[in-house]
C-alpha positions, 0 to 999 in steps of 0.5 A, a space after each residue: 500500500 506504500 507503493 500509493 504514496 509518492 516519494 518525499 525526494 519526489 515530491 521535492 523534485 516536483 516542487 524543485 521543477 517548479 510544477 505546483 503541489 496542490 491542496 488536493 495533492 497534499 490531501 490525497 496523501 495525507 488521506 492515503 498515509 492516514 489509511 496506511 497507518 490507521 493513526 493519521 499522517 506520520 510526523 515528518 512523513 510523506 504527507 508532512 512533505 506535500 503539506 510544506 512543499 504546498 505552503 511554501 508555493 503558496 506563500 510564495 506566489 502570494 509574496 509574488 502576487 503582492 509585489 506584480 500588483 504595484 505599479 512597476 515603477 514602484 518595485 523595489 530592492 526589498 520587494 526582490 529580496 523578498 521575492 527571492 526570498 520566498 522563491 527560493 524557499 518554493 524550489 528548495 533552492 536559490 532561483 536561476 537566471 531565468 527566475 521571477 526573482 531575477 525579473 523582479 530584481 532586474 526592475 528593482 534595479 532600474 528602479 533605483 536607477 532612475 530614481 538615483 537619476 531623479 534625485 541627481 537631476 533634482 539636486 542639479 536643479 536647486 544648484 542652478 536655482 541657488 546660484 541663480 538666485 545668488 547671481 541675482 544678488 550680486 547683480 
């Protein structure tokens, strides 16, 4: 009857993968493993590990979610952090290049940017306000 139950090293390289686990999925199992052992779900067991995968997806497609509902120019280093952050707890591992924390990172980056251009350009325009001004003065 164990032979129902996936695997944990598979369950993990489903979530590794990127490929959801969903509420069914981790139910089904803890269902199967509570038939199994007449007693519920093993501590640590199976259905334990489809239980956690699930809700480390969960958390982070909701960090994500929060995060693509802001306007883009919004987006900051913290928001990739915490996206990485929660990404990399979803796959068990840090995200690749092609990852949507590298997205988010890429946009938080040139978010800075521009605002670190922003605020030279504004800097550059009260200089030349004040010395305006002082030109003024002296006149």
């Amino acid at each position: 009857m164990e032979s129902e139950l996936p695997a944990k090293e598979q369950l993990a390289a489903q979530a590794t993968s990127g490929r959801p686990i969903t509420q069914s999925e981790a139910s089904a199992i803890a269902h199967a493993e509570s038939d199994m052992t007449r007693r519920g779900p093993i501590k640590g067991g199976t259905a334990a590990t489809a239980q956690s995968l699930h809700d480390r997806q969960q958390n982070f497609y909701g960090v994500a979610g929060e995060v693509a509902r802001k306007p883009s120019s919004e987006v900051t280093k913290e928001d990739a952090a915490r996206v990485q952050h929660f990404e990399a707890r979803a796959l068990g591992h840090a995200p690749g290049r092609d990852s949507l924390s590298a997205e988010v990172q890429s946009l938080a980056d040139h978010n800075a940017q521009v605002r670190q251009g922003a605020g030279h350009d504004a800097h550059a325009r009260h200089v030349a306000e004040h010395n305006e001004q002082m030109r003024h003065i002296d006149e």
